[in-house]
C-alpha angles and dihedrals in degrees: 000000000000121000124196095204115051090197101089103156091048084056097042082051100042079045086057096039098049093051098042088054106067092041087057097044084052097057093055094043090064092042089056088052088050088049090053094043088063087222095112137022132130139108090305085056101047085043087059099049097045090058096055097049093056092047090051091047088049103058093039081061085042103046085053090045101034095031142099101278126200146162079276102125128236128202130239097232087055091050089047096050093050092053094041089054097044083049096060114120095340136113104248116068113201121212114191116192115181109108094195130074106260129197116274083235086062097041088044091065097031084062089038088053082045087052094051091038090054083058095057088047105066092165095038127243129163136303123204121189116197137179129212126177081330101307113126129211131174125194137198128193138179152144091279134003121227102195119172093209096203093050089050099051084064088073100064098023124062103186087057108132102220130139112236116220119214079252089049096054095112087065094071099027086065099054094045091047084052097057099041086058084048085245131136133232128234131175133192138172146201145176099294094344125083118180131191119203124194 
């Protein structure tokens, strides 16, 4: 069977992304409307709607990372939203420097270098993501650092023998996201500080 896009798994993801999303903005339309009735509020409410902020926070992330991925550009003020939102309540803060749109190629492996670099950062802490003359690095740091040294080295080596968990996706998504904008992958670490370069 022929197929005319080789990147089956970013259009399976943008596919999922795409359908998950309505449902859910449907869900917090109506609790807003049963905010604004006055019948029902509470913990359990404000349980609910956090949950689905943050889901809805989440697959947005995961649409740009997972998804297909082209020269279209995307703003800065869209980028920023996704990782303000994804932010929200939870242990990890995002800082995204550069001032300027970038390509969603570019913005696809900056949050799958996020993603690798969340797993690295078990008690939270910040990532920064900066561009230079077109060269990209993202930077996580924390209170402690959690690397799995033989899943890392996948990132920069292509030949690394290293099973990739469904929660370890990201780890083989970047490399392959790498190679197809003609970019490579560097890692280096430090004490409570882990950077990828591409």
């Amino acid at each position: 069977m022929a197929v005319d896009n080789e990147d089956l798994p970013a259009l399976i993801g943008s596919r999922i992304c795409h359908d998950l999303i309505s449902p859910i903005g449907a869900i917090n339309n109506g609790l807003e409307l049963l905010g604004m009735s006055g019948e029902v509020s509470g913990p359990e409410m404000e349980l609910i709607s956090d949950s689905v902020t943050n889901a809805n926070a989440r697959i947005r992330f995961f649409r740009i990372a997972f998804g297909a991925a082209g020269d279209q550009q995307m703003g800065r003020a869209e980028v920023v939203s996704v990782l303000d939102d994804v932010s929200k309540g939870g242990r990890l803060s995002y800082q995204w420097a550069p001032l300027e749109g970038s390509s969603r190629s570019e913005v696809r492996m900056a949050f799958l270098a996020a993603l690798c670099l969340e797993s690295a950062l078990p008690y939270g802490g910040t990532i920064t993501v900066l561009c230079a003359d077109g060269h990209w690095t993202v930077i996580g740091e924390g209170p402690k650092l959690n690397v799995d040294d033989a899943l890392w080295a996948r990132l920069s080596d292509d030949n690394a023998e290293v099973k990739i968990s469904p929660a370890q996706v990201q780890f083989a998504m970047l490399p392959y996201s790498a190679k197809q904008a003609e970019r490579d992958l560097k890692v280096e670490q430090a004490l409570e500080k882990i950077s990828i370069f591409f």
